[in-house]
C-alpha positions, -999 to +999 in steps of 0.1 A: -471-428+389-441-411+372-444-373+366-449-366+330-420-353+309-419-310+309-423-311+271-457-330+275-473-307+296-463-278+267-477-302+245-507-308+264-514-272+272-509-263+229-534-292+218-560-286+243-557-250+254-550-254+292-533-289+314-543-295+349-509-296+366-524-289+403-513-328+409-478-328+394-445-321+409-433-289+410-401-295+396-416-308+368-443-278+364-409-256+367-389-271+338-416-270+315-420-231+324-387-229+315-391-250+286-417-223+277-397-195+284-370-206+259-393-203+232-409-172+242-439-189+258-453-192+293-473-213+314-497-188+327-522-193+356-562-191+348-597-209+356-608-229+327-638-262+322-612-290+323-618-314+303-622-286+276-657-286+252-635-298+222-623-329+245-662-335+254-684-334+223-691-295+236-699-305+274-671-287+292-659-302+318-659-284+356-642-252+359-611-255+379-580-238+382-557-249+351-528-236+330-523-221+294-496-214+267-490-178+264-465-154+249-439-135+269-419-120+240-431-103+207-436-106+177-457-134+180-465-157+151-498-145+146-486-110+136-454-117+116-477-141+097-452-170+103-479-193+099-516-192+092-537-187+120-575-197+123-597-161+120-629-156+134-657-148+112-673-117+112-700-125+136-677-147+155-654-115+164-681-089+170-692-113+199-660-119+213-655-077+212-688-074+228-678-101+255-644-087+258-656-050+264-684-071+290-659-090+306-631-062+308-643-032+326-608-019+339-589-014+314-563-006+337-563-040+344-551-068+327-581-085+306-581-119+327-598-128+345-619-102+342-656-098+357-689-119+342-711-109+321-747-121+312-756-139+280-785-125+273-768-085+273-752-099+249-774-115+229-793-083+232-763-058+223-754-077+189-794-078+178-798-043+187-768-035+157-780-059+132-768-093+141-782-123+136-793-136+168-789-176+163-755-170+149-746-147+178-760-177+200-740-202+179-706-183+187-720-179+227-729-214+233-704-236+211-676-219+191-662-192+215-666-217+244-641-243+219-620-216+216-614-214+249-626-174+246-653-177+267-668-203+292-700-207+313-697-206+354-731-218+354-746-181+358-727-161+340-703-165+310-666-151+319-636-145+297-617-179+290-581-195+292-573-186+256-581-147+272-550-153+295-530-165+270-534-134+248-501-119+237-493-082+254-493-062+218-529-071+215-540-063+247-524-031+244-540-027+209-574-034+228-567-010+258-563+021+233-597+015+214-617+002+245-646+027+244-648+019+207-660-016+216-694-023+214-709-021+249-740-040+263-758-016+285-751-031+323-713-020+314-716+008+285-716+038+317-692+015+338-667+010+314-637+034+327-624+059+305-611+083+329-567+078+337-568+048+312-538+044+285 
């Protein structure tokens, strides 16, 4: 079979979140990165359900070790407003804060992978502040996991490819105002504040 041409695998990686490129030539894996650098991307490593839900009528496919499109240069698109971007909704980004501050307990560490975090704390955390509780399951079970912002190991839920791919501005942006997330309570007291930025 002939190895696939670098730009594909960019392509592949933008319209479906992550690309499997465990089985392609290295060469091939190293010219797209370098593809990706020239236009201020990267191919960064990170676990992901491959096929991904929105491939799969929302059955994910196994989790295995895959690649994403990231930033490696500011500003990115979605903060010069060079082109729309799709928003969350309200109850949409509350979870994803809640599963972020679940899922990111070091701060001095980067966000990905991060550690797991149970479904049900957070079910619980967002009804105990006034959420709706089907709509917090609705982003939990299907529109966070098509995002590619979350995903299920079969335990546990864990922070996703699109995680990985998250530019450094906003992680920074989230490191400064960590203890303001939303907490559920299995990580509100391990949450470290002490030495973090």
């Amino acid at each position: 079979m002939e190895a696939p041409d670098p730009a594909y695998i960019l392509a592949t990686a933008r319209a479906q979140g992550l690309v499997d490129t465990r089985s392609l030539p290295t060469q091939t894996v190293e010219a797209a990165q370098r593809q990706a650098i020239a236009c201020g991307r990267r191919l960064v490593d990170c676990a992901g359900p491959d096929p991904p839900p929105a491939l799969t009528s929302g059955r994910p496919g196994a989790i295995r070790q895959v690649r994403t499109l990231g930033w490696s240069v500011p500003p990115v698109p979605e903060e010069t407003a060079a082109y729309p971007v799709r928003r969350l909704s309200p109850t949409q980004s509350v979870t994803f804060a809640v599963c972020l501050a679940a899922g990111w307990r070091n701060v001095r560490r980067p966000p990905y992978p991060g550690e797991p975090f149970d479904r049900a704390q957070i079910v619980d955390t967002l009804v105990d502040i006034g959420a709706d509780s089907k709509t917090v399951k609705d982003a939990l079970d299907t529109e966070l996991p098509l995002l590619l912002l979350i995903y299920s190991d079969g335990t546990h839920l864990r922070l996703g490819p699109a995680v990985a791919a998250l530019p450094d501005t906003f992680t920074e942006a989230v490191r400064r105002m960590h203890d303001h997330l939303p907490h559920p309570p299995e990580t509100a007291n391990r949450a470290p504040q002490e030495g973090a930025p």
